[in-house]
N, C-alpha and C positions, 0 to 999 in steps of 0.2 A: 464529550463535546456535544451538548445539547442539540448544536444547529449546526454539526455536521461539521465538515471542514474542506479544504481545497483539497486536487490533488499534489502533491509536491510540499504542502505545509505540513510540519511534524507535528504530530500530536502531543495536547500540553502535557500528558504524560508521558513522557521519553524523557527519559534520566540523560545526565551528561554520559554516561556511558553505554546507551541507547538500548537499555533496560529499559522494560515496563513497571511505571511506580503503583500499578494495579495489577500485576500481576500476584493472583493466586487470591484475589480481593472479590468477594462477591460483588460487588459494586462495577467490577472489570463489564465492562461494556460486550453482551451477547455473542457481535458481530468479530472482538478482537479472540475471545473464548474460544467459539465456533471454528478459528482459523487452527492450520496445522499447517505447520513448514514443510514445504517441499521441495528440492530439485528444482525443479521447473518452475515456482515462485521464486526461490530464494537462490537459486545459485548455490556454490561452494562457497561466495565469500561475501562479505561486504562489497566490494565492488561488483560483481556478477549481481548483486539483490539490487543491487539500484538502478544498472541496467535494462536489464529485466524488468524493476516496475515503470521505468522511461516508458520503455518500447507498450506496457502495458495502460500507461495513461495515455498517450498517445493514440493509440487503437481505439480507445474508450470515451476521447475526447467528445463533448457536444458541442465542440467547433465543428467534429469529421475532417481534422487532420490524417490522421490515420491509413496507414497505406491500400486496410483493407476496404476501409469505406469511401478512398479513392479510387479504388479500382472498380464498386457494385454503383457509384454514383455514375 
């Protein structure tokens, strides 16, 4: 995705079974390569991953929604 994307918008590559259609693609974008799933990113499930990145766009908003940057404001 050239110019980036939201957070909360799926990447135009995410299969209907939310496989990556680049993966293992040299073309696979640096930044999706670089990542490694974790526990603590990704949870045990689909449901705990999405969670998880809520609570993590949320913190990272450049609204400063986020509980912790209400609490240092």
């Amino acid at each position: 995705m050239p110019n980036g994307k939201a957070a909360g918008e799926p990447c135009i590559q995410l299969l209907d079974d939310y496989r990556c259609a680049l993966f293992g693609n040299p073309s696979r974008p640096k930044v999706c390569a670089d990542f490694h799933a974790a526990e603590y990113t990704c949870g045990r499930n689909r449901e705990e991953a999405l969670t998880i990145l809520i609570h993590l766009e949320d913190e990272t908003s450049p609204n400063q929604t986020g509980l912790l940057k209400r609490i240092s404001q």
